[in-house]
TORKOL-278420 format. One line per 4 residues: number of its first residue (from 1); their letters; for each residue x negated, y, z negated of C-alpha. Coordinates in nm, 4 decimals, padded with zeros to 6 digits. Example, Ala and Ser with C-alpha at 12.3 -4.5 7.8 and 13.67 -1.06 7.14 Angstrom:
<atoms>
1	as	-01.2300,-00.4500,-00.7800  -01.3670,-00.1060,-00.7140
</atoms>
This chain:
<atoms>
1	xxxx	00.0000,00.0000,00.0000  -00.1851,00.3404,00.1155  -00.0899,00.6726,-00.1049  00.0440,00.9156,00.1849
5	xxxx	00.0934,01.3011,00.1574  00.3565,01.3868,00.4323  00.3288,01.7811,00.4475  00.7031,01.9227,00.6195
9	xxxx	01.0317,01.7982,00.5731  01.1229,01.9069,00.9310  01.2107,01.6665,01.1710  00.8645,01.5196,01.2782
13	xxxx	00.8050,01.5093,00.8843  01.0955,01.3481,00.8018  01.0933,01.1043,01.0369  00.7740,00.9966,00.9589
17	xxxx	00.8185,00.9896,00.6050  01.1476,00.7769,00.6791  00.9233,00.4998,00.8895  00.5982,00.4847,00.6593
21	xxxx	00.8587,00.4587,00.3303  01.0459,00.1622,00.4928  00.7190,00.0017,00.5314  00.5876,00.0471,00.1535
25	xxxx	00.3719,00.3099,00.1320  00.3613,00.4964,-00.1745  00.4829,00.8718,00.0126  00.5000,01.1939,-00.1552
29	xxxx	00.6744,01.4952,00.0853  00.6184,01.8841,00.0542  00.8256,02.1626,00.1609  00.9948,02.4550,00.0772
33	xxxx	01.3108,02.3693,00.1234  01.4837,02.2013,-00.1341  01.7782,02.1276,00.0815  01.5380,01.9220,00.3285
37	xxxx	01.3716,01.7199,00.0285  01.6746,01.6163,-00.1310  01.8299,01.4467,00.2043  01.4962,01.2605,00.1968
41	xxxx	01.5067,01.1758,-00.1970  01.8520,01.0276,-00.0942  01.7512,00.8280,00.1574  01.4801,00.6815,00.1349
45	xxxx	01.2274,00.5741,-00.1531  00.9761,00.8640,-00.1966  00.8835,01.1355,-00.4025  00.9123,01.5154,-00.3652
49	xxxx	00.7673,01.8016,-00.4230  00.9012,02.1669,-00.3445  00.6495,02.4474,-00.2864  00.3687,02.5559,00.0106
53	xxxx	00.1677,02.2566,00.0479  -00.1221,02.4691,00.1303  -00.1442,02.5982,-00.2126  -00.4155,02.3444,-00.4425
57	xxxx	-00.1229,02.3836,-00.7372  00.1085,02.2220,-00.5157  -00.1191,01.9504,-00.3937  -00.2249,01.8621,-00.7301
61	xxxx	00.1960,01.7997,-00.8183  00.1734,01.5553,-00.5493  -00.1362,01.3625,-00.6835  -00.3501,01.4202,-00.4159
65	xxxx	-00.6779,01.3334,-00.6057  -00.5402,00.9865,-00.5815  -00.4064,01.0222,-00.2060  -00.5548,00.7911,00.1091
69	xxxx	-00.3491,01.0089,00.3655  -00.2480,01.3847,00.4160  -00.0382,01.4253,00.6689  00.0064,01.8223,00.7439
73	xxxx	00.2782,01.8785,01.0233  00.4853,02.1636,00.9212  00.5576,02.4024,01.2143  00.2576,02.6590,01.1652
77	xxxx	-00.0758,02.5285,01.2469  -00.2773,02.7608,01.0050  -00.1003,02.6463,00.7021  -00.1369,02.2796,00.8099
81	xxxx	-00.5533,02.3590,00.8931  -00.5577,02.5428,00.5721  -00.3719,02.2991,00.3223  -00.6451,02.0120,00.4898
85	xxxx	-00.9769,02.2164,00.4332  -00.7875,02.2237,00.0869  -00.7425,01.8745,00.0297  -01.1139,01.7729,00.1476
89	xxxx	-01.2537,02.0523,-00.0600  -01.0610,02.0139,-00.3991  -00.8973,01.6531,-00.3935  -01.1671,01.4247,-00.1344
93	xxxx	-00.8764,01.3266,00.0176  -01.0690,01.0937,00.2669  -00.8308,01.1016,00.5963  -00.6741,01.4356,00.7251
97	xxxx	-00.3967,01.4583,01.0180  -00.3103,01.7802,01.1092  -00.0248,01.9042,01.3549  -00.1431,02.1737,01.5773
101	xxxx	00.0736,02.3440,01.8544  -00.1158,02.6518,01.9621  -00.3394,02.5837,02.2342  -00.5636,02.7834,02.1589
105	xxxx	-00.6809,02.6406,01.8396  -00.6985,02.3029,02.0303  -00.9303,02.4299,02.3172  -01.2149,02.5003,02.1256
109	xxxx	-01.2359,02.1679,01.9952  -01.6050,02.2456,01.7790  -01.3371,02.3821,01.5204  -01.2581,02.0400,01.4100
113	xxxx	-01.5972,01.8478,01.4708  -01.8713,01.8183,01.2006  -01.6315,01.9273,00.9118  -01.5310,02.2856,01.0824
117	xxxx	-01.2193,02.2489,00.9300  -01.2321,01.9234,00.7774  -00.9383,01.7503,01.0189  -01.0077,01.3743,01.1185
121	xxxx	-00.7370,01.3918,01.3935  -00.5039,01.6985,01.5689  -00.1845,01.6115,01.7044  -00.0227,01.7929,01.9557
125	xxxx	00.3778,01.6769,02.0007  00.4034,01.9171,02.2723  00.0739,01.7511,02.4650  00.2138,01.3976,02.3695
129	xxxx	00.5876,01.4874,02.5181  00.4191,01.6886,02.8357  00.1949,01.4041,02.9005  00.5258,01.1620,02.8655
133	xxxx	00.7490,01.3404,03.1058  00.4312,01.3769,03.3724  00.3736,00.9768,03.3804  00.7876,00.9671,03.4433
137	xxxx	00.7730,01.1803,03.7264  00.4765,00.9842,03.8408  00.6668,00.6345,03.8263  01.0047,00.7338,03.9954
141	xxxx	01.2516,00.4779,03.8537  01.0795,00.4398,03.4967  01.2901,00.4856,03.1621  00.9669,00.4743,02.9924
145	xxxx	00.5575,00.4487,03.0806  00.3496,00.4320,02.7379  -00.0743,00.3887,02.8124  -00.2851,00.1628,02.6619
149	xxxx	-00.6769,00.1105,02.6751  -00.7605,00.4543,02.7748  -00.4971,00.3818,03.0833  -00.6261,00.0900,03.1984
153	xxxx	-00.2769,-00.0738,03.1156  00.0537,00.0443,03.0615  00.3933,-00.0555,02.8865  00.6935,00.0350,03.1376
157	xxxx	01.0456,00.0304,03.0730  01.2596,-00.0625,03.3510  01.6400,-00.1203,03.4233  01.6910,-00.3434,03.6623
161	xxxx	01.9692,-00.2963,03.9384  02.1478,-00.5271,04.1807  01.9574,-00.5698,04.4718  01.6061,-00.5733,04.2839
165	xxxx	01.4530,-00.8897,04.4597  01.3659,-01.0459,04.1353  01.7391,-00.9575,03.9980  01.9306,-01.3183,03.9796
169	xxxx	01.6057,-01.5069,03.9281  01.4317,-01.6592,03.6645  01.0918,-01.4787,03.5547  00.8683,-01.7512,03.6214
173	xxxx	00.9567,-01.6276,03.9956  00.7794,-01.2981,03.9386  00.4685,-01.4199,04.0350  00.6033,-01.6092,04.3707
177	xxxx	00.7322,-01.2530,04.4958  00.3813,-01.0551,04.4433  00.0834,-01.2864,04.4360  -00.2150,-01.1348,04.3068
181	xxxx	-00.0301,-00.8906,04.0735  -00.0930,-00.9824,03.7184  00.1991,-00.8612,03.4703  00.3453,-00.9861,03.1581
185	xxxx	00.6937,-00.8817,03.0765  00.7171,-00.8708,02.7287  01.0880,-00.8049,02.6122  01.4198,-00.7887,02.7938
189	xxxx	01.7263,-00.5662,02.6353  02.0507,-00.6855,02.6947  02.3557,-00.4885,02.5823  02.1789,-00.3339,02.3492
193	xxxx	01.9950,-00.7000,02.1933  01.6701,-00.7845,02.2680  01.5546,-01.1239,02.4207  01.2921,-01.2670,02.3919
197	xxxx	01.2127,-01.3435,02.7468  01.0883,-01.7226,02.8645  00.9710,-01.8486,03.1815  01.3405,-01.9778,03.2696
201	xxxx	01.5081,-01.6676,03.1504  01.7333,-01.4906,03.4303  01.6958,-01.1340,03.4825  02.0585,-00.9613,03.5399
205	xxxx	02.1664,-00.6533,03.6649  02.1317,-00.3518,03.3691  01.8842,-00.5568,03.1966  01.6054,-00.2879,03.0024
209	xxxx	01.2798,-00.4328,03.1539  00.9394,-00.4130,02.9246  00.6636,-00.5123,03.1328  00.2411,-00.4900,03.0532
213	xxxx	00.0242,-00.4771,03.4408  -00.2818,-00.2577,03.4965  -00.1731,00.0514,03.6294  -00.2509,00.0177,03.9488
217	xxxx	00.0130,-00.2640,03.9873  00.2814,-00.0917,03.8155  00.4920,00.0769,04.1341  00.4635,-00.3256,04.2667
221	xxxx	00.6057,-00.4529,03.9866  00.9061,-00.2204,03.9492  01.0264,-00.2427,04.3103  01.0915,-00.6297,04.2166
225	xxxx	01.3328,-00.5187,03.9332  01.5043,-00.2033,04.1296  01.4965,-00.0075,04.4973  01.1962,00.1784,04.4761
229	xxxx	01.2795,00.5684,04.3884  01.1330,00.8727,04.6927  00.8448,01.0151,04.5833  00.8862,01.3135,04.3609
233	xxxx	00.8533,01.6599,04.5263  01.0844,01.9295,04.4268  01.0863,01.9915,04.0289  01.3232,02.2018,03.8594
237	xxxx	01.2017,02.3154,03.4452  01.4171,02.5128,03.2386  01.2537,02.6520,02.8959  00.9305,02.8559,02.9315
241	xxxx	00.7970,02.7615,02.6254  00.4998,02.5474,02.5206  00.6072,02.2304,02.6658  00.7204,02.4453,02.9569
245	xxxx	00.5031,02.6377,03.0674  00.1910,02.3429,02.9806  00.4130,02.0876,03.2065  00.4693,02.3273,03.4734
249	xxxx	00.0694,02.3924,03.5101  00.0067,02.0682,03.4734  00.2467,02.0076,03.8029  00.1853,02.3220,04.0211
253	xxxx	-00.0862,02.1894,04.2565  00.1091,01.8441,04.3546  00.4485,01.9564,04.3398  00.7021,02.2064,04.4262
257	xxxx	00.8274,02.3529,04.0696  01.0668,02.6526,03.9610  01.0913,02.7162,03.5940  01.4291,02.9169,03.4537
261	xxxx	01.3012,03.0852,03.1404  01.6393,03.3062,02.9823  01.3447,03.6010,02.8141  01.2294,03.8505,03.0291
265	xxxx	00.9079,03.8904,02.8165  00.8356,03.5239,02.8741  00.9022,03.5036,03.2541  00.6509,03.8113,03.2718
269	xxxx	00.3860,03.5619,03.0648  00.4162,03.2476,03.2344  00.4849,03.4342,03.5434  00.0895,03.5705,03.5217
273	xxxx	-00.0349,03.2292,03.4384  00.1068,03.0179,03.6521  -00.0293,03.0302,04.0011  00.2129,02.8527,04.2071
277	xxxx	00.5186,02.8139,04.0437  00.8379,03.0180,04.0998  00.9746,03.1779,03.7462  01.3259,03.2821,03.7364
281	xxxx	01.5097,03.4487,03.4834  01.8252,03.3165,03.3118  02.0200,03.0972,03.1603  01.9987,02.7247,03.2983
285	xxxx	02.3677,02.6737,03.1365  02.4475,02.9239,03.4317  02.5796,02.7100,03.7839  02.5442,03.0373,03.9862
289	xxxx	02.1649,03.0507,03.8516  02.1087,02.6337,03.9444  02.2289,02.7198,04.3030  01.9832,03.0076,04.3582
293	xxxx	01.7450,02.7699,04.2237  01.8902,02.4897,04.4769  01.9167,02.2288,04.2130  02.0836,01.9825,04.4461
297	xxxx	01.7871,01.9621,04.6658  01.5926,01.8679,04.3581  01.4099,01.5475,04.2741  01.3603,01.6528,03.9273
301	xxxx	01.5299,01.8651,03.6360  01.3647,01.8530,03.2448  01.5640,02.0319,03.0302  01.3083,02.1641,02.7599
305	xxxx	01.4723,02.4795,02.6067  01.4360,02.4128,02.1873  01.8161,02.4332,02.1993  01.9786,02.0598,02.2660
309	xxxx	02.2681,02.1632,02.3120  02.1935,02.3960,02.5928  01.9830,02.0819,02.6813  02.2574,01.8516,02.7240
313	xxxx	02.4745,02.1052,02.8514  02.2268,02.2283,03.1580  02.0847,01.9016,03.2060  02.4810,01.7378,03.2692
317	xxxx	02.5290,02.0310,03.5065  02.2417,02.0297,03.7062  02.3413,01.6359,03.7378  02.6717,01.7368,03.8626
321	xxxx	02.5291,01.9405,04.0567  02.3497,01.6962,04.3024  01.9672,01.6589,04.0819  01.8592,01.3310,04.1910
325	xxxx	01.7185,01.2375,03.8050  01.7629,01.4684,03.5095  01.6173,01.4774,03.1769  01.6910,01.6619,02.8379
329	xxxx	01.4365,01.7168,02.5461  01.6446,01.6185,02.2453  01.5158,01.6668,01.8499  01.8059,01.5135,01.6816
333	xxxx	01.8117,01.1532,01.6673  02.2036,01.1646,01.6387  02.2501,01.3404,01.9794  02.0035,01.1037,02.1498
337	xxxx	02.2557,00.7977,02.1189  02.5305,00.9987,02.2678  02.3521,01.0157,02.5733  02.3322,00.6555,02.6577
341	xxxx	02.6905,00.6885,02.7810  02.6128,01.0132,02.9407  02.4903,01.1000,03.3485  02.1939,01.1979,03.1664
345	xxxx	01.8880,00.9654,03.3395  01.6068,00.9980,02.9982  01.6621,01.1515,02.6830  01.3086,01.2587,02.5446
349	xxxx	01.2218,01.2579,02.1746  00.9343,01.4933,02.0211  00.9666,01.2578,01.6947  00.9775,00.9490,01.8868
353	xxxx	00.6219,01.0359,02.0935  00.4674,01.1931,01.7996  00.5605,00.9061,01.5262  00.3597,00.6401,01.7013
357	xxxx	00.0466,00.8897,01.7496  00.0734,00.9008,01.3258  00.1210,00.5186,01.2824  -00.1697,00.4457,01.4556
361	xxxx	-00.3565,00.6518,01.2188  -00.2527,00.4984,00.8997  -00.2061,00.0860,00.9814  -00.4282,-00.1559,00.8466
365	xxxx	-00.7006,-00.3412,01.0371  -00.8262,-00.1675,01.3763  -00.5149,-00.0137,01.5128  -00.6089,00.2518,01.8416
369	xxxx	-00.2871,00.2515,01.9769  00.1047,00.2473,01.8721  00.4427,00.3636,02.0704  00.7430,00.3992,01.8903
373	xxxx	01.0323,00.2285,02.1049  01.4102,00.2335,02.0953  01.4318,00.5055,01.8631  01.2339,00.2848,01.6094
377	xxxx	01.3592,00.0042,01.6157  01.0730,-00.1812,01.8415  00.7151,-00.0991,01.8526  00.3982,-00.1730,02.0931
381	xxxx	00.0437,-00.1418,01.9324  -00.2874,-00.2063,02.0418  -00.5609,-00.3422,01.8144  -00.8962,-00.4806,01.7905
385	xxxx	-00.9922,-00.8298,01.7225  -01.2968,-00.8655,01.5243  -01.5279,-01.1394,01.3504  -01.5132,-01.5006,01.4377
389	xxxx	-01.2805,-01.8244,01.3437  -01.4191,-01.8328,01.0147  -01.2405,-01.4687,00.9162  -01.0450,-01.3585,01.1718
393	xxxx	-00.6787,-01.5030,01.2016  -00.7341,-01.4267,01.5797  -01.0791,-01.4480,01.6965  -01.1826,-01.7962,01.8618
397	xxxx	-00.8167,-01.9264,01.8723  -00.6181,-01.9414,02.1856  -00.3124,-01.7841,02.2207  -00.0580,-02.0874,02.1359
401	xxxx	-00.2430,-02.1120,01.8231  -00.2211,-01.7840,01.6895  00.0771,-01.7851,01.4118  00.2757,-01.4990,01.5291
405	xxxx	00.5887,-01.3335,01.3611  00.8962,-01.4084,01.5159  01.0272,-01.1323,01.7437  00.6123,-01.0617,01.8254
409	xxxx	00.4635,-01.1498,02.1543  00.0939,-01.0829,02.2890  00.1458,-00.9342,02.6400  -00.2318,-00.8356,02.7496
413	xxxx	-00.6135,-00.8540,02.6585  -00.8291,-00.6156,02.7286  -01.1877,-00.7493,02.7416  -01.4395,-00.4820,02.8944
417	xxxx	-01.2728,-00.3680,03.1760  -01.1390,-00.6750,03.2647  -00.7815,-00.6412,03.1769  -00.5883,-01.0416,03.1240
421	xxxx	-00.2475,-01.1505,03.0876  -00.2082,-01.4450,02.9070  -00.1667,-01.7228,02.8815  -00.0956,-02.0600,02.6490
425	xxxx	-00.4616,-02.1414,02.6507  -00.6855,-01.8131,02.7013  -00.9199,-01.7733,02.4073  -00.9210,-01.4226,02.1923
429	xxxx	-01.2472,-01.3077,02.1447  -01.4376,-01.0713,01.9052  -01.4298,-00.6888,02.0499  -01.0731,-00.7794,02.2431
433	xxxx	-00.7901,-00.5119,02.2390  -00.4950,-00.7069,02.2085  -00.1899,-00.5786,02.3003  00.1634,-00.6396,02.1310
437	xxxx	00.5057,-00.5747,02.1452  00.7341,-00.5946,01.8701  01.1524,-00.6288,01.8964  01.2028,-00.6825,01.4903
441	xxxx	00.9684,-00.3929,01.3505  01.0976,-00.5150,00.9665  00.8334,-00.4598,00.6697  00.7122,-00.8130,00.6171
445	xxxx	00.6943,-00.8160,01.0429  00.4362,-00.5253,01.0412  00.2116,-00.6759,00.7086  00.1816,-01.0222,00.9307
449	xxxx	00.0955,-00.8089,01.1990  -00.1261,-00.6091,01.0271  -00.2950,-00.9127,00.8567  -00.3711,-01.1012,01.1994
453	xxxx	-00.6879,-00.7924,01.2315  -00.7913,-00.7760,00.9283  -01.1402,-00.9849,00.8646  -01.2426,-01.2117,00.5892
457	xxxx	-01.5122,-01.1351,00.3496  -01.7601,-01.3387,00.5078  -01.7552,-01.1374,00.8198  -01.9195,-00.8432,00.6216
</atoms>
């Protein structure tokens, strides 16, 4: 059990708090507002403290002389820099994870090397959620492309339609229909319940697809579950602000993109930074403004505005409107199932991309990489195998033999830069990144998990 100080009660705060006290840690929360800490104390088994976690008083209420974790992701980046220069100074608090928006602060990244400002890792929800819709737009037809090993393998959600060639057929055909492709689907979701899928298993039409393949496989694979999507090339943003404007410049040189920003101060900003975008200025609720922008010639619409409701609102319109695919940034978990019933295409979740970026931080064993799936109810991680068969539960056993938790399946290897999917008999060796995906994300699921990298004693 690791001693974790979760600094904001806000949404990304909460809902990290929420999945790290489910899976017994010992978690204290700060925040000014009482109103925010006592929904949590309610909840969900933690402790509370009101005041400005920044302040060493404060911090010492929590107990952080005896805390393992400070997590700092309140919505101002200086107190969450300050309050973990605070805890390393005063308290030795030994890991610090700090939330910072401003880009700025994260381009000079000296600042948090060699004890600067003594911050282990930075996390950036608007970078994670800007780099999230960019690998959508990428993979036309994807409800979901998550990267593992540096890239060199990615997790893609799929739904598969009628007239997908492997739609009808058992899985074990996948291979028959691209030969050479190596790809390992890993769960199937139907109605809602996840299967566990076997060789023999049938994919149907509306069936979620989770599938591991190098990434240069991927568009292969997903024009045997569905009609391969037109490339992407007209995109349509509304909301100018950080996720906005970094999406749109991230865009500008391959595609065609108009941002609708409703400020006239802001258009003037992004306006002067961005080179080859068009900026209008309005409200994307408006269907007069969505015309003049010609939102039925476009491929694209993202909905990023920190308002969902104006979210949901211009995102349903623009889909009425003839947008091929639309999307809507959405904070509150409650809104986001509403939309499954909805024209909306993908419903994006700040809390959902930045919550896996955290877990990976504070796991035991070797843990690089975790995605937070189905709005936490799933999970895919990727860990590292180490030692030998003497202490590792993993290393120098083939697959078959490893004792996995129901509900857990091993769905690639990464060895070098030779990426496998496996199979019955492939060995696990020391150094592998082993890559997982979990349908039951219970407690006692994660500590088996967890337990299957940690070492022996003899391996030190």
């Amino acid at each position: 059990m690791k001693k974790i100080i979760v600094l904001g009660a806000g949404q990304v705060g909460s809902s990290v708090a929420a999945n790290l006290s489910i899976e017994k840690n010992d978690i204290t929360v700060i925040d000014v507002d009482r109103r925010l800490l006592r929904n949590l104390e309610e909840h969900y088994d933690l402790r509370v403290v009101q005041g400005h976690g920044a302040h060493p008083s404060v911090l010492k209420e929590a107990q952080a002389e005896d805390a393992d974790i400070l997590l700092a992701v309140t919505n101002s980046d200086e107190t969450n820099m300050i309050a973990c220069q605070v805890a390393h100074t005063l308290f030795k608090i030994p890991t610090k994870i700090a939330r910072v928006r401003e880009q700025d602060y994260l381009d000079y990244t000296e600042l948090f090397q060699n004890e600067a400002i003594a911050i282990e890792t930075t996390i950036s929800p608007e970078n994670l959620v800007m780099h999230a819709i960019k690998r959508l737009i990428d993979y036309p037809g994807a409800l979901q492309v998550l990267d593992f090993a540096d890239g060199r393998v990615q997790l893609v959600a799929v739904k598969a339609y009628r007239g997908g060639s492997l739609v009808g057929h058992a899985l074990r055909d996948l291979h028959k229909h691209i030969p050479g492709v190596e790809t390992y689907v890993v769960a199937i979701y139907r109605d809602g319940e996840a299967i566990i899928p076997e060789g023999r298993e049938i994919i149907e039409p509306n069936d979620e697809v989770f599938f591991l393949a190098s990434s240069v496989h991927i568009l292969r694979v997903i024009s045997e579950l569905q009609r391969l999507e037109q490339p992407v090339h007209r995109i349509i943003l509304s909301g100018g602000g950080n996720i906005g404007k970094r999406l749109a410049k991230s865009l500008e040189n391959d595609y065609r993109v108009k941002v609708i920003e409703r400020d006239n101060l802001r258009c003037q900003e992004i306006s002067a930074e961005l080179k080859n975008c068009i900026v209008l200025e309005g409200d994307a609720a408006d269907a007069d403004l969505l015309h003049e922008a010609q939102i039925e010639s476009a491929d694209v619409y993202c909905a990023l505005t920190n308002d969902d409701q104006l979210n949901i609102l211009s995102a349903m319109l623009a889909k009425r409107m003839g947008a091929h695919k639309v999307m809507a940034l959405i904070n509150r978990p409650a809104f986001v199932e509403l939309l499954e019933s909805s024209n909306i295409d993908i419903a994006i979740s700040p809390q959902q991309a930045t919550i896996g970026t955290l877990l990976a931080r504070v796991r035991r064993g070797d843990v690089t990489v975790v995605h937070s799936l189905r709005r936490g109810a799933a999970e895919a991680m990727e860990a590292i195998a180490h030692g030998d068969k003497n202490t590792s539960r993993l290393v120098g056993r083939q697959i078959e033999q490893v004792d996995l938790p129901k509900g857990v399946t091993i769905g690639a290897i990464v060895r070098g830069d030779k990426v496998i999917m496996p199979h019955h008999h492939d060995l696990i060796e020391d150094n592998d990144h082993v890559i997982l995906f979990l349908t039951d994300k219970s407690k006692r699921t994660i500590a088996r998990v967890e337990a299957l990298f940690q070492v022996g004693l003899q391996f030190f």
